[in-house]
Structure formats: C-alpha cells, structure tokens
N, C-alpha and C positions, 0 to 999 in steps of 0.2 A: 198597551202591553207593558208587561212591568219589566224590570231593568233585569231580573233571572229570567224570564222566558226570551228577553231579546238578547243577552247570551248565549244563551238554548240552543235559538234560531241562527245564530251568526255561528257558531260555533260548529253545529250541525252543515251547514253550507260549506268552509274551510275546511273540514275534516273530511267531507265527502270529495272535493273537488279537489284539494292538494296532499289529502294524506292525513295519517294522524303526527308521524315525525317531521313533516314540513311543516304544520300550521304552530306559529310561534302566538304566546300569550299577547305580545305584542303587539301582534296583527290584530291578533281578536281584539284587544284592550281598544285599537285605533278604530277597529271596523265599527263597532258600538258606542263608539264615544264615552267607553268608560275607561276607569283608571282598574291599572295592574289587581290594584289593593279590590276593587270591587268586587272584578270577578273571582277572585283568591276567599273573598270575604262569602262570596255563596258559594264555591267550591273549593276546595281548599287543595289540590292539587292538578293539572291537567288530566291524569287517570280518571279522578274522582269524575270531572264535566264530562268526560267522555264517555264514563259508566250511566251518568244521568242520562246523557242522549240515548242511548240505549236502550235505561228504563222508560223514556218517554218513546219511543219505538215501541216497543214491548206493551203499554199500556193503551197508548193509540191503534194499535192493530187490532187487540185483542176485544178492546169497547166498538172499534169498527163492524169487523168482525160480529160480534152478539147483536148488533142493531142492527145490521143484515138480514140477519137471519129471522130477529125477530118480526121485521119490517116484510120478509119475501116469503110469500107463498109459491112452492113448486107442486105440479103436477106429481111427478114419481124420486126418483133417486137419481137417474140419470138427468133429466132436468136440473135436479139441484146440483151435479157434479159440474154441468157448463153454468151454472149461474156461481158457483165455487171461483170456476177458473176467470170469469167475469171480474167478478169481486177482485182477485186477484190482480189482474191487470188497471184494472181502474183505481188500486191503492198503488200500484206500483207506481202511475201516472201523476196522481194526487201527492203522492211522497217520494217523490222523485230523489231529493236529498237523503233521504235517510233509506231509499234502495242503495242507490249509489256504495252509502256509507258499509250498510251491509255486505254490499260485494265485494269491498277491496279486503285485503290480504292479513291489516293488523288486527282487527275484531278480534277473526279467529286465532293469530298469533297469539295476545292476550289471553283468550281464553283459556288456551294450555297452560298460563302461569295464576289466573287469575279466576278463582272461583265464582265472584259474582258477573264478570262480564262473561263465563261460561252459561250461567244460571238464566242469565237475559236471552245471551242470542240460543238459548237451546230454546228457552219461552216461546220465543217468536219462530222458532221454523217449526216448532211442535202445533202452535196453531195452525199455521198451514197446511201442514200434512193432518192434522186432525178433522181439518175444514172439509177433504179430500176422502179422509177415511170415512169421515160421518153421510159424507151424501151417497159412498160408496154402499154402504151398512146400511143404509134405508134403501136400497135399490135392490141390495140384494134380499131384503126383507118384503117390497111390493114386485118384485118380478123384475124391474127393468132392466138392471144389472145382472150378468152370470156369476155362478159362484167361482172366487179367489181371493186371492188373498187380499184384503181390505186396506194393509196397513202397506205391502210391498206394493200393491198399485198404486194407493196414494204420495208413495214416493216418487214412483215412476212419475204420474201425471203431475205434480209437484216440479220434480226436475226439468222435466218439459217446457213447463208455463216459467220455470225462474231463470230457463236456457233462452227465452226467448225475453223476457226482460231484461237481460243481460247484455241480450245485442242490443237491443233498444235502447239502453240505460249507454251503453259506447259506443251507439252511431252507428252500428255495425252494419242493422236492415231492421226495417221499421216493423216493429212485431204486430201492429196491428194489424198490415198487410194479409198475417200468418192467421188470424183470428179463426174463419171458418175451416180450415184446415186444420188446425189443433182438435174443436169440437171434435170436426167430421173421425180425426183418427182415435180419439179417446170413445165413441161411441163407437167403433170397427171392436175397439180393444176391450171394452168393456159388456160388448152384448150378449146378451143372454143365448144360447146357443138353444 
C-alpha cells in the first residue's frame, strides 16, 4: 500500500469514528507513521483529504455497483430490486468506515459551502437511488412491479435500507436481523396489482 492510500485509509477510519473537527493532522501524521509535511505534501489541506475520501467513496461504489450488475443475472425487476437492496447492505457491511463517514452531520455541512463535496456526496446517493429506480423500470417493463412512480419509490426503498444501516452502523439493532422483513414489505409495496 503506498504512503497516499494509507493516509486514505487512516484518515477515512478518524474522520468516521471521531468526526471530521475532532480528528487533528497530528493524529493522523502519528497514526500512519508519517510526518505532518507528507500528508500536506499529497493533500494540501485537511478539506482537500476529506474531499478525496469522498471521491474514493464515490468511485468505489459506483465500480462496485457496475460489476454487480454486470456480474448478476435476475429473473424480473422485482428480483433485481432485493438483489439492489442486497448489494446495498453487503457494501454498507464491507465499507463500514466510509458509511459511517457518510452519515455523520459534517459531509453534508460542507456540502452547503462547498460545491465539490456537494458534487461527490450527490454522486453517491444518486447511485443508489438509481440502483433502486433501474430495477424498479425493468419491473415495471416485464410485469413484476406495479405501475408508480420509479424515482419516488426508489427513495422510499433507499431510505428504508439507509434507516436500517444506520442502526446497524450505531449498535442500535442489527439490521440483518431486519433482512427478510424489508424484502417481504418492498414486494407488498411494489406489486403489481
């Protein structure tokens, strides 16, 4: 691993776990074993690293994401909406640090001042909700799904599956638990009548 991706990775870890105003260069400098000047030297201010983590969220989801899809064969549309919500859960699982990162409070802060880490985190929940509308729009195209709205479901079912990583993500109650229960009410909510 080269000396910028294990900043990446140290960086990504302290920002999700204690904040982005609590984690000091310093930490990071000591937790990596690098000097101040290093990581200043691939990043050139703490915004800037934190916009990087971002973009590498943003890029890692979005390559995830396309190799799924290209990789998964489903039956109908509804099929493909619980292998969506799948996906979903199993990157929330595998990227634990940078859900985390996502859900706390400064991203979006940020975002309101700051046009590229709006750009990023609009990136990444557009995926998901597109993940959501696309298997919705093949469903409703072989039958399996009822006609509505494509784009307002995929938020719904979106919110759903990111309310339950959330708890997940803060101990709250183990979303896995929740699994066959999410399907079960996204196919109540989506069938074809």
């Amino acid at each position: 691993m080269s000396k910028k991706q294990a900043i990446l990775l140290n960086a990504t870890k302290l920002f999700s776990q204690k904040g982005y105003k609590d984690t000091s260069m310093a930490e990071l400098a000591k937790r990596t074993g690098s000097a101040g000047s290093t990581i200043f030297y691939h990043f050139k201010t703490k915004e800037a690293l934190f916009l990087s983590i971002l973009k590498n969220v943003r890029e890692t989801i979005i390559t995830d994401f396309n190799r799924y899809l290209k990789e998964s064969r489903f039956e109908n549309g509804l099929e493909m909406v619980e292998g969506a919500i799948s996906f979903y859960l199993a990157c929330a699982g595998r990227m634990e640090d940078q859900f985390r990162l996502l859900h706390r409070h400064y991203p979006h802060e940020l975002a309101q001042a700051n046009p590229l880490c709006r750009q990023h985190l609009e990136a990444i929940y557009e995926c998901f909700i597109d993940m959501f509308a696309q298997a919705i729009g093949h469903g409703q195209k072989d039958g399996s799904i009822g006609i509505l709205s494509a784009r307002k479901t995929a938020l719904i079912i979106f919110s759903m599956v990111d309310g339950l990583v959330r708890f997940n993500t803060y101990n709250l109650y183990d979303a896995g638990s929740l699994y066959d229960e999410v399907i079960e009410s996204c196919r109540k909510m989506l069938k074809n009548s």
